[in-house]
N, C-alpha and C positions, 0 to 999 in steps of 0.2 A: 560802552553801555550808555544806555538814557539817560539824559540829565534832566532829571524835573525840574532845577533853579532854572536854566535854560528855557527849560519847554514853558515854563509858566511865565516868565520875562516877555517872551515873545507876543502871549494873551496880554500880558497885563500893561505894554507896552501901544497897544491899542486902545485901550483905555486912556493912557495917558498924553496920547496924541489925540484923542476926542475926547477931553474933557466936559462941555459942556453938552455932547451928547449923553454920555454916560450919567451926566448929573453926580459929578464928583470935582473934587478939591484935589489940587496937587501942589504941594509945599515940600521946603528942605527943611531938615533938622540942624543944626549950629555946623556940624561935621559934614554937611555931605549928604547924608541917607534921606530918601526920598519917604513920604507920606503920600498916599495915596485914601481919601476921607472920600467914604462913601454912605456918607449918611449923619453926621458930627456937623460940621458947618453948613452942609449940602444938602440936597434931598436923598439923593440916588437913586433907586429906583430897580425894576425890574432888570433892563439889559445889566445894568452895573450888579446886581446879585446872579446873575447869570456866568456872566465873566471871571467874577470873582468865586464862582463854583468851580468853573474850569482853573484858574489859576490855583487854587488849591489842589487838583489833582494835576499839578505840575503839567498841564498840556499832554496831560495822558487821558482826560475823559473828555464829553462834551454834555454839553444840559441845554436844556431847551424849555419853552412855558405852554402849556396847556390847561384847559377848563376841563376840571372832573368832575363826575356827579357823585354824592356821598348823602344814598338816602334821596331826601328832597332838596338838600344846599347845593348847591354849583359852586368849584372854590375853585382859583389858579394852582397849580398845580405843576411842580419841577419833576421832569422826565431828564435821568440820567442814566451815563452807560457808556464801559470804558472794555478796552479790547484787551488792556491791563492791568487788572482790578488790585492785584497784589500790591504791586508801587505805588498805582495810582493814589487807594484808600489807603492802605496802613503804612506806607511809605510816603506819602505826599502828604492827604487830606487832615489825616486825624488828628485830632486836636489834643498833642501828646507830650508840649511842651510848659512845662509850668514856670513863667517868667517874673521875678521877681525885681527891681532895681529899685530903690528908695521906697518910695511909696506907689510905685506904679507896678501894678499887679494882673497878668492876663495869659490867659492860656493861648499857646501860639500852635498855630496849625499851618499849615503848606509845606513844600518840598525847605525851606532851608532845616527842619529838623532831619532829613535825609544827609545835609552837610555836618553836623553836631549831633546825627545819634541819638535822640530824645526820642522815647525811649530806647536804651541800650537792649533790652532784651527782647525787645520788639525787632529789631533792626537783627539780630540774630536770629530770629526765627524765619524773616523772607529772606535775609542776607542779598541784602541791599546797604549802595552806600553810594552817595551823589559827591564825585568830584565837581566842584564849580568856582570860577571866580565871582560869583552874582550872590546873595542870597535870597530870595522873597519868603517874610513872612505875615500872615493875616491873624489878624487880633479881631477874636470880638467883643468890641470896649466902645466907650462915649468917649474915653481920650485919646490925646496927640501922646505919644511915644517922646522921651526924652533922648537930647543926643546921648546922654549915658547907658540910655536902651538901646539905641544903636551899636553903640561900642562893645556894651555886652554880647549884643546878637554876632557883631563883625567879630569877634575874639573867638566865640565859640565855634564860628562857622570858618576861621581862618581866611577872612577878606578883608577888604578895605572900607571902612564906614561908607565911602558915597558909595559903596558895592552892596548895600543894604536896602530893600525895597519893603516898606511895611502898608501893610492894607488895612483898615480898622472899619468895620463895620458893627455900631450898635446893633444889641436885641432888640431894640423898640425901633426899629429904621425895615423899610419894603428890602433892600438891599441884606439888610441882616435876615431877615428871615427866609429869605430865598436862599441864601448859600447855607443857612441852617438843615432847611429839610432837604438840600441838594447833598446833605452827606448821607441821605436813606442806604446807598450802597454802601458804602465804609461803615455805616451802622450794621448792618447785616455782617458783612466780612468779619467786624471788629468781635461778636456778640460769637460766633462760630467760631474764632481762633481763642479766646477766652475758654472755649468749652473742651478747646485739646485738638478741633480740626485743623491740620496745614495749610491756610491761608494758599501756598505756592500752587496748589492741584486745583485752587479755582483758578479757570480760566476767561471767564468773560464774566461779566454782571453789569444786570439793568433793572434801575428803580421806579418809584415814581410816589412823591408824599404831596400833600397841597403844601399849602403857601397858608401860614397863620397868620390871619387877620392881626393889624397892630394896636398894638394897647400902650400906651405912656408909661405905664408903672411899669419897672423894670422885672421885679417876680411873676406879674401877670404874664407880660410878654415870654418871660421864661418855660412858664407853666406851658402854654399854648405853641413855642417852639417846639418842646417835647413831645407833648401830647400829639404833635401831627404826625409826629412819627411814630408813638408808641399805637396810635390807635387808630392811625390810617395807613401807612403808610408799607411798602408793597416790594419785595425785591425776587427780581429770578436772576439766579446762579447757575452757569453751567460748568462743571465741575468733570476734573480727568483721574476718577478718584477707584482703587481696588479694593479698598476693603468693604467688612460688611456690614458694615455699623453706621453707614450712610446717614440713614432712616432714622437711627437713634438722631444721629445730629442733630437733625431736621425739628423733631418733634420739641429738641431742647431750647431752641432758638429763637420762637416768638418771644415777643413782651408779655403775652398773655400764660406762659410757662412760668413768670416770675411770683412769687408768692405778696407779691403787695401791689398788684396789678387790680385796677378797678376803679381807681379814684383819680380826676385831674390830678397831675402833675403837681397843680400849685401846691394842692393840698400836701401833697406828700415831701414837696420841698419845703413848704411854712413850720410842717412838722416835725424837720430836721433841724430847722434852726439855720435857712435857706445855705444849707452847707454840701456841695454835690458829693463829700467823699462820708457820710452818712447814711447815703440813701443804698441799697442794694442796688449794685450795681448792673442785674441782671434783668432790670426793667428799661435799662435803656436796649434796645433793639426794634426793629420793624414791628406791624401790626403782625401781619402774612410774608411767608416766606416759602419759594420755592424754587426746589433745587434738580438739575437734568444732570444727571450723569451721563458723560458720551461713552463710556465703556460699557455700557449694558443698554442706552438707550433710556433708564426709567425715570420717572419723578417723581418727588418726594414734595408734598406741600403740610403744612401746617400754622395754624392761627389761622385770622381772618379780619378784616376789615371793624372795625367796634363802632358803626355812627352815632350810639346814644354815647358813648365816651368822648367821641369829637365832640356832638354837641353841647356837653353840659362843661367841657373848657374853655370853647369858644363861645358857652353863655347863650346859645340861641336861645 
């Protein structure tokens, strides 16, 4: 079987040999485990949020940059699309690991939650599980990881500290928000398995969300991460699916199906008391979604695209 630690080593490994193309930092931890700062010390930049999209779907997808029109704005714009969507998003990309170690705190996402299981009943439902010696995982955080983060991560994943590869890109960094809205696909898969669809009957998917202009403040930036995907952002699923409740899926699946859908982001995080496991979790998904089923040929689309929503988080 596929090894997403592997597959993603390989991308991320390229990076690490052009760092100063990439516009990243590469440092060791006390132990061994590699940092890989892409945006913390450094600038980083588009290719390095590009790569670090793909190394999060363990070298099972790939993402690309494009200019989209939205309305009258022209915004850069992450085009993704994997021939593995299952592994890739909810076994690789998602951001499914909740890391704690003294005071260093960050949700961990790439293929080493595939080696440690995070989530357990996630990992049950594709029934997936990555043997590897390597582990990669990416943080989206303003800090450096401690070797005791290391240690925790090398324990859980049963490897050796320098067998630890971590990637940290802030929210408020080009790098960070490219691999934010480069997860439009696993946002869509992840919003559809939530609602009781089997993940494993998708068989392809491809997305495409802009790129949220950067903002210093870390809420704002957060706000505006979201927002590209809740209210632009665009996924088609091709799906090998028999039953007949498809359509139901579908229509349950936008962000615009969520009952607290209509306000920036920020808003609705300042409102929580900027706390993600507060907010109804059923606003995080794509704007538009549409799904082909190959066994009957039909599709299924719903939501659509919100440009006065983009704009007024992005403040035009």
């Amino acid at each position: 079987m596929f090894s997403v630690n592997h597959g993603a080593l390989k991308v991320l490994e390229e990076m690490i040999s052009n760092p100063e193309y990439y516009g990243v930092k590469v440092e060791k931890a006390e132990n061994g485990g590699t940092i890989v700062d892409a945006g913390v010390k450094v600038r980083g930049g588009y290719e390095a949020g590009l790569k670090i999209t793909e190394v999060c779907m363990g070298g099972l997808g790939r993402a690309y940059l494009t200019i989209q029109q939205y309305g009258d704005l022209a915004l850069p714009a992450v085009v993704v699309y994997t021939d593995e969507p299952c592994i890739a998003t909810l076994g690789s990309q998602f951001a499914g690991w909740r890391i704690k170690v003294g005071d260093f705190f960050a949700l961990g996402s790439g293929p080493a939650r595939a080696i440690s299981q995070e989530p357990k009943e996630l990992y049950r439902k594709i029934q997936y599980k990555d043997e590897s010696d390597v582990a990669v995982i990416v943080f989206e955080t303003d800090r450096y990881p401690s070797a005791d983060v290391f240690k925790y991560i090398a324990d859980k994943c049963h490897v050796e500290t320098d067998k630890v590869y971590s990637v940290i890109t802030p929210t408020s960094s080009v790098a960070g928000c490219v691999q934010i809205s480069g997860r439009i696909v696993e946002t869509g898969i992840h919003k559809l398995t939530e609602l009781g669809f089997d993940p494993k009957k998708i068989v392809y998917g491809a997305g495409i969300a802009p790129v949220a202009p950067i903002h210093p403040k870390f809420a704002r930036a957060m706000g505006r991460t979201n927002d590209v995907i809740i209210a632009s952002g665009q996924v088609f699923l091709t799906v090998d699916y028999e039953g007949t409740d498809l359509e139901d899926y579908v229509k349950k699946a936008p962000s615009s199906a969520s009952k607290i859908y209509g306000r920036p982001f920020f808003e609705i995080f300042k409102e929580a008391g900027y706390d993600f496991y507060k907010i109804d979790p059923t606003i995080f998904s794509p704007a538009h979604l549409i799904v082909n089923n190959i066994r009957d040929g039909k599709v299924y689309s719903a939501g659509k695209v919100d440009v006065e929503l983009l704009k007024k988080s992005l403040e035009v």
